[in-house]
N, C-alpha and C positions, 0 to 999 in steps of 0.2 A: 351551262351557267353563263358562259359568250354571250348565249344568245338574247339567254333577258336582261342582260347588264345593257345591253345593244337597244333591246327593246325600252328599257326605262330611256335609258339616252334620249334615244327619237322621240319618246311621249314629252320628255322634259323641254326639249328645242322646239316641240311644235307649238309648246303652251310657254313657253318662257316668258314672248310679251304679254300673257295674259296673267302668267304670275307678277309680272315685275311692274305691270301696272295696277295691279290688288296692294302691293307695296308701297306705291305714289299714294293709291286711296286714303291710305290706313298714313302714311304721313301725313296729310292734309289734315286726317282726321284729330288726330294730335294736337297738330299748328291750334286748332281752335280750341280746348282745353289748357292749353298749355297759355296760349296769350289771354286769355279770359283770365284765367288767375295772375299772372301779372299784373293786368288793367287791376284786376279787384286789391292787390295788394299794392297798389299806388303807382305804377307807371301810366307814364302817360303816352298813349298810344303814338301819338306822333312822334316822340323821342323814341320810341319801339322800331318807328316806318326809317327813320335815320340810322337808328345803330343796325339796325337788321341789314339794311343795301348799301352798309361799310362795308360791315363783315364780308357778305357776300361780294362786292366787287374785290377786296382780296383775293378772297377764294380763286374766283374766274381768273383774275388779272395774269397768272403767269401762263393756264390753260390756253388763254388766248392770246396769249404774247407768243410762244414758240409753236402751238398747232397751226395759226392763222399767217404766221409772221413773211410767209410765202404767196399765199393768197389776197390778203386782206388786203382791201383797195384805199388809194391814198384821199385823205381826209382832209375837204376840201372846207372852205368858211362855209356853203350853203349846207352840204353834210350836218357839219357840225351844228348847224342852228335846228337840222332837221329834228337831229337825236336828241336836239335840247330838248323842245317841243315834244316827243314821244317820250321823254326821261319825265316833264310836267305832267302829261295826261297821266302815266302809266305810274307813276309813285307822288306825284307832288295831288292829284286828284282823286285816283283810283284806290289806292291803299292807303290816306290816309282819310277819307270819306267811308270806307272799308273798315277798317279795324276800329273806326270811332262809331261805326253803327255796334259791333261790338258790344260798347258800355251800355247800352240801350237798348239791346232787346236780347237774342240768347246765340249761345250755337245753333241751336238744331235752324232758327229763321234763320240765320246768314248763310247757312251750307245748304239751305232749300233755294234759294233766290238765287245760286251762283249761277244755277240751272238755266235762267234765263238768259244766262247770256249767251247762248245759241240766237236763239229767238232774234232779240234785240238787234245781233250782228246782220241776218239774214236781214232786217227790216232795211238797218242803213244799209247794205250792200246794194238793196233792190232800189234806194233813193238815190246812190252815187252811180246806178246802174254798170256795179259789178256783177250783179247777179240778173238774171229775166226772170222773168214771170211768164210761163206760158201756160192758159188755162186748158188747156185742152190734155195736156199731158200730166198721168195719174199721180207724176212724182213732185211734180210743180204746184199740185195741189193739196199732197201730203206735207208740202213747206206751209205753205200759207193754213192749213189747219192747223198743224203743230203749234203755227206760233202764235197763233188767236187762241189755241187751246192752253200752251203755255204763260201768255198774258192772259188770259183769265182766271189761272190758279193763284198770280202773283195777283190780282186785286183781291180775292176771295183773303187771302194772307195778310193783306195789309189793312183790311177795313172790316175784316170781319175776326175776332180772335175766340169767342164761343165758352163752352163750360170749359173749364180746366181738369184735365184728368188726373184722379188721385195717385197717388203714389202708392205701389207695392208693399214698401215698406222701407225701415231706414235707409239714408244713400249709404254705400261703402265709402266712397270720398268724397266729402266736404267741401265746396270751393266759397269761402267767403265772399261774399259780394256786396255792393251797394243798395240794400233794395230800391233806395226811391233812385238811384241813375236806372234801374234797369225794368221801372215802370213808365219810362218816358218811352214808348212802344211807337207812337205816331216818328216822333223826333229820327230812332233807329230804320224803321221802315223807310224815310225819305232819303236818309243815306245811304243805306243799303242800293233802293235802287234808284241813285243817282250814280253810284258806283259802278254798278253793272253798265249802265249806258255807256259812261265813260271807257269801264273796262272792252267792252265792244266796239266802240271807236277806236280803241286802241288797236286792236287786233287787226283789224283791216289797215287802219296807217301803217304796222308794224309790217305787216305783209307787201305794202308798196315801198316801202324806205329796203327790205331786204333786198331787193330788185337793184339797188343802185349801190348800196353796202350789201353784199351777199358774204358776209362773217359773222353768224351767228353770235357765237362765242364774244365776242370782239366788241360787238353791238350790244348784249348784253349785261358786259363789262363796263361800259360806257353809260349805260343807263342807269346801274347802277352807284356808280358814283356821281354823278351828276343828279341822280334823281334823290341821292342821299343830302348832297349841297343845295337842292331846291327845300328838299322836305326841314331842312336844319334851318333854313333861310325862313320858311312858313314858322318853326315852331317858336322861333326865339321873338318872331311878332304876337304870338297866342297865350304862350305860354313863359311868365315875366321871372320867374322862380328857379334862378338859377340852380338850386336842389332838386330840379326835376329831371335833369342830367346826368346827377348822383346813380348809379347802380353797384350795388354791393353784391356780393357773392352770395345769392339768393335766387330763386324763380326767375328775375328779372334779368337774370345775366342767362340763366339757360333757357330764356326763351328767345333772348335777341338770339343767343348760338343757334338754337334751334331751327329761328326762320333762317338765318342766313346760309348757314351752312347745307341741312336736310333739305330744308325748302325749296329754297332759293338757289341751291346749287346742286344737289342729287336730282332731286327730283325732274329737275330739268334737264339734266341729264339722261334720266331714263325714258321721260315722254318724247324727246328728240329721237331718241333710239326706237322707240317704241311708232312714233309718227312714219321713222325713214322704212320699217319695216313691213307694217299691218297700213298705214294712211294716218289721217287725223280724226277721219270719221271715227275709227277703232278704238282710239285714243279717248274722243269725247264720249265717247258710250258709257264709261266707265264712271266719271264723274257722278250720277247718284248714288254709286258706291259711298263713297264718302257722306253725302246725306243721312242715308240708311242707318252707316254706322256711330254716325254721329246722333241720330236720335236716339239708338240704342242704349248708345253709353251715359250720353243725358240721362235719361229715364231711370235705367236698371242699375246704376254706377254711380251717378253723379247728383241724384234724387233730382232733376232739373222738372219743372210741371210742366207738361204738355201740353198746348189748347188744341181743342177742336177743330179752329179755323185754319192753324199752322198743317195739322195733318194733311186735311183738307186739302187743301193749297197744294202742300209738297207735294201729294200723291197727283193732281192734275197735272203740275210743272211738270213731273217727270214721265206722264204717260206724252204730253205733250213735245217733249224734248224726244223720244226716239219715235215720233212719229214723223218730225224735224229731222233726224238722223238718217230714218228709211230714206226718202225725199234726196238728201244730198247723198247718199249713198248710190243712187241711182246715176248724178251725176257724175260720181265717180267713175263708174262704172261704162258708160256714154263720152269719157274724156278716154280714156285706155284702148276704146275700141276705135275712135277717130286716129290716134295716134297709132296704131296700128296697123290702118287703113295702106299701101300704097300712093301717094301723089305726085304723076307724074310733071304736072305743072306747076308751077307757082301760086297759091292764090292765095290774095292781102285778104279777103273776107275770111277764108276759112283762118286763116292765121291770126286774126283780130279776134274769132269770136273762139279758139283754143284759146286765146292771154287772156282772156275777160273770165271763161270759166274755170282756168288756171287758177287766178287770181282769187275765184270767189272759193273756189277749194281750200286755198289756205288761209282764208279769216276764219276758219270754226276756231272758234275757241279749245283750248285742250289743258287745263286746266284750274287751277285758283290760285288766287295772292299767296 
């Protein structure tokens, strides 16, 4: 009886991060049902991107007050203007270009597009020349397919939307909505991915500022309220109705909890854990999870109609994305074995071109808003 209590143990530890990253998915999956009825019951997304990264720099602020409070390095004026700038892109641009595609076209296209943001990253990486390009090599060219294969499902999705697929039969839950904000399909598409670029700029910044700030936690807390005082700053110019402020103890209160708390604060938690153990590569693989399941519950649950083109699209984005994956995977794979190596001399090249693929390692994306 020791023995297979022993043996479940070791099955559970070897798949743990692969359970606990099916649990990230399945949170994500949420996030976007859960803010869609919101938006459809009258919040306004931007006052959602505010109160959500309150909440959530709460959350963090004490985590990273006494875990970091040894580590964390002293925060200079140039710092500080850094994380401004990365608090703008990453919530004053990103998430609220993001959750306002939203009102305009559905879940299942905003959790298919997220996809892209592998893609997009590798592109500026190889224009800041974090990343190379070497054609000769099988995995260098698994990049550069992917993400031509990836950008071609995301145009197929945006210009082409096709028959609409019928519904099985009644939805089991109902989500009221706007019909004509969420037939403005053009309007959502250029958000979405204007988002996505944005959000892949970010990542790579995010990845050079850790370098000089290495407190996760800390840094994260900081983005968070500063990017909530940017996005408050944006909404009180957009949005003139002081009753849009208002949340009452409704959907609109347990979705801001939701992003802040789950979202924005578990979840990142667990893909950090999840990243320090398996990589990032491991991590992003999992991301059409959430896709999948989110068209699912659309469809079969939520009665959402399906088009043609979205399918389409999805199913290329994501053959395209772990074709993208294999590709940096290999890099991985080729960084471990260099560091591994013996050196008995010093050498500035080999050391410049470890930082550079260092570097390009940790812009994969590993999640969503």
């Amino acid at each position: 009886m020791a023995v297979k209590a022993s043996s479940v143990s070791d099955i559970y530890m070897r798949f743990k991060p692969h359970l606990l990253m099916i649990v990230v998915q399945l949170s994500y999956t949420l996030l976007y049902f859960i803010t869609e009825a919101s938006f459809n019951h009258g919040m306004n997304p931007h006052v959602y991107v505010t109160y959500r990264h309150m909440v959530a720099g709460i959350l963090l602020f004490p985590f990273a007050y006494f875990i970091e409070r040894k580590t964390r390095p002293k925060l200079t004026l140039a710092l500080f203007l850094e994380i401004f700038i990365l608090s703008l892109l990453a919530v004053g641009l990103t998430l609220n270009t993001y959750f306002a595609s939203l009102r305009y076209t559905s879940p299942t296209f905003v959790a298919s597009m997220v996809n892209t943001s592998s893609a997009l990253t590798y592109v500026i990486a190889i224009v800041i020349r974090l990343e190379t390009l070497d054609i000769r090599n099988a995995r260098s060219i698994a990049k550069v397919l992917g993400t031509l294969i990836s950008l071609a499902g995301v145009t197929i999705m945006t210009v082409y939307k096709g028959p609409i697929m019928r519904n099985l039969g009644h939805p089991l839950i109902h989500i009221h909505g706007n019909k004509t904000i969420h037939e403005q399909w053009l309007k959502g598409s250029f958000l979405v991915v204007s988002s996505c670029i944005t959000w892949s700029m970010l990542y790579i910044m995010q990845a050079i500022a850790l370098k000089r700030y290495p407190a996760q936690l800390s840094l994260t807390t900081w983005m968070c309220f500063l990017g909530a005082a940017e996005s408050a700053f944006f909404t009180v110019i957009v949005e003139h109705k002081p009753a849009a402020w208002r949340i009452g103890f409704n959907i609109d209160l347990w979705s801001t909890i939701y992003g802040g708390v789950v979202v924005s604060g578990l979840t990142i938690f667990l893909q950090l854990w999840c990243t320090g153990k398996k990589g990032p590569v491991f991590v992003t693989m999992f991301n059409p999870v959430s896709t999948i399941l989110v068209a699912i519950l659309a469809y079969f649950v939520f009665g959402e109609k399906l088009s043609l083109g979205s399918i389409i699209g999805a199913f290329i984005v994501i053959v395209g994305l772990y074709i993208l994956l294999w590709g940096k995977e290999g890099d991985r794979e080729t960084q471990i074995k260099k560091e591994e190596q013996p050196f008995p001399t010093h050498d500035k090249t080999r050391d410049s071109n470890i930082q550079k693929n260092s570097s390009a390692e940790k812009v994969i994306p590993q999640g969503e808003p």
